[in-house]
C-alpha positions as CSV (number, residue, x, y, z in Angstrom):
1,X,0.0,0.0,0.0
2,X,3.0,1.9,-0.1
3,X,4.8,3.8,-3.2
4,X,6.1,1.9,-5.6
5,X,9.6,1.4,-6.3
6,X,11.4,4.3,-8.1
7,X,12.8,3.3,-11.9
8,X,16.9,2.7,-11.6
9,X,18.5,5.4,-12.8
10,X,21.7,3.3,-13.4
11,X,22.1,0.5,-16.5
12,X,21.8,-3.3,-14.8
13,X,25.8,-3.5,-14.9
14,X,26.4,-0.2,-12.8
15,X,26.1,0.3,-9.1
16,X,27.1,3.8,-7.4
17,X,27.8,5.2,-4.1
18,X,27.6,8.5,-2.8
19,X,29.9,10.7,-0.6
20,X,28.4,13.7,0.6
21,X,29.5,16.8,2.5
22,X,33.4,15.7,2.0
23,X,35.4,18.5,3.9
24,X,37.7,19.4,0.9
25,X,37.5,21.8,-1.7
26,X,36.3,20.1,-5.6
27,X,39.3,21.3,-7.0
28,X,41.2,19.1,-4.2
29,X,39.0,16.5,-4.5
30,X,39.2,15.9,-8.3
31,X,42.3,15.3,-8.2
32,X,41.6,12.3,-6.2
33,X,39.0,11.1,-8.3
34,X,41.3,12.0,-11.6
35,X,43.5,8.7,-10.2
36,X,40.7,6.5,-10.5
37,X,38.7,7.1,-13.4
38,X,38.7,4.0,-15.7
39,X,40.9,2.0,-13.7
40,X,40.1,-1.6,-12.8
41,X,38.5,-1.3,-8.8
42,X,41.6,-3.6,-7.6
43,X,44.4,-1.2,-9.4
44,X,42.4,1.7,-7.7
45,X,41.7,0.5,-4.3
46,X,45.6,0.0,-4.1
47,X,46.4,3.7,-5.5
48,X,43.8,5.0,-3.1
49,X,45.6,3.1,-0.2
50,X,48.9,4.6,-1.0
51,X,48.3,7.8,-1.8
52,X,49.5,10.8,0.1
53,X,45.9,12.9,-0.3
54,X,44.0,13.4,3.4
55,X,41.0,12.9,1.6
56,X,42.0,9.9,-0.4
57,X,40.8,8.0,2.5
58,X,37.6,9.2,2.0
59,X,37.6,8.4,-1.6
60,X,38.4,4.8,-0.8
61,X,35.5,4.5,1.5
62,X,33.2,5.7,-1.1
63,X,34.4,3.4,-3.8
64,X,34.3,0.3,-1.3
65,X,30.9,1.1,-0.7
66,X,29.9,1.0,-4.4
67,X,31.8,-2.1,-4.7
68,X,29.6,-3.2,-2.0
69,X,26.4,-2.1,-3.8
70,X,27.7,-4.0,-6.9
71,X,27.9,-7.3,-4.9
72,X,24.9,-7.5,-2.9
73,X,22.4,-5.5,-4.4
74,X,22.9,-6.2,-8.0
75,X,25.0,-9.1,-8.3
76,X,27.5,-8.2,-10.4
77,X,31.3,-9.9,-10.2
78,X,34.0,-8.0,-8.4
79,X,36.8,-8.8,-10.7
80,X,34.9,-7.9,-13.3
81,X,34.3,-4.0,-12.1
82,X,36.1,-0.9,-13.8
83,X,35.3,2.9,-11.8
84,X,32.9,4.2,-15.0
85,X,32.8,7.6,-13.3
86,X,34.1,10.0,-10.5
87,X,32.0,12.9,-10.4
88,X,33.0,15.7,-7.9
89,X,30.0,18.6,-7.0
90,X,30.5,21.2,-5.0
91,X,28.3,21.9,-1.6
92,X,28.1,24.9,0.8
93,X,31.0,27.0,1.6
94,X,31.6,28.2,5.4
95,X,32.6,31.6,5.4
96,X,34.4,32.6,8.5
97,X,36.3,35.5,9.4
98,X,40.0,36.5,10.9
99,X,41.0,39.5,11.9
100,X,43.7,41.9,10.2
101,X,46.0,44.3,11.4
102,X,44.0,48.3,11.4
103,X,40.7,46.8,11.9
104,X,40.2,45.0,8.7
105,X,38.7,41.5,8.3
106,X,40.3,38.4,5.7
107,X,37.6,36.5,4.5
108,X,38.0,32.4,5.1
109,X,36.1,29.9,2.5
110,X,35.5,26.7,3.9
111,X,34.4,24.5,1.3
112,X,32.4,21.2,1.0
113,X,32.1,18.9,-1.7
114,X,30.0,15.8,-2.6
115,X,31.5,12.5,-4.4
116,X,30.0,10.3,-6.5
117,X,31.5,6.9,-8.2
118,X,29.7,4.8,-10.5
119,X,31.1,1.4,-11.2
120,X,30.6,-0.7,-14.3
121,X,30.8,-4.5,-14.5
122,X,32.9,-5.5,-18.0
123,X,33.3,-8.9,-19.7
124,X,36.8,-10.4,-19.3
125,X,38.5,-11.2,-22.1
126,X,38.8,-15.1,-22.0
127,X,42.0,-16.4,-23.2
């Protein structure tokens, strides 16, 4: 008696997570997602791991969560997954204040940003 089920959004051979409210700026953050785009999930899970980025971390929890949505809610094969896309959107923007010398204010952005990684099952090639 409830609603019924929203239409997936994604192809049957996707899954995606979302990261929301990531304390980093886009332009930081893209550059995280820039090292994963079209990589296999194993090669990027192990770039993630190693890589010097505070919010890489992050990252990393957001694609093991979509590899997670690709294994038990839609059944696809973790081998078989490649990171189809890394979208990076920006969110609200903290603006603080610090004082200056002669009574002047600097302005301070604090900026937020949401993630969003879409993984895609591919066939292997059999040899």
């Amino acid at each position: 008696m409830g609603k019924s089920a929203r239409e997936r959004d994604l192809p049957d051979n996707e899954a995606k997570a979302v990261a929301r409210m990531l304390r980093v700026s886009p332009q930081k953050l893209n550059l995280v997602a820039q090292l994963i785009r079209g990589k296999k999930v194993a090669t990027a899970l192990s770039d993630l791991q190693f890589s010097q980025k505070r919010i890489a971390k992050d990252v990393k929890k957001c694609l093991e969560s979509a590899i997670a949505n690709a294994e038990n809610n839609h059944d696809l094969d973790v081998d078989d997954l490649i990171v189809a896309h890394a979208h990076v959107g920006k969110a609200l923007v903290l603006k603080r204040f610090h004082p200056r010398g002669r009574g002047r204010m600097g302005k301070i952005l604090k900026p937020f940003s949401h993630l969003t990684i879409v993984v895609r099952q591919v066939e292997s090639k059999a040899a």
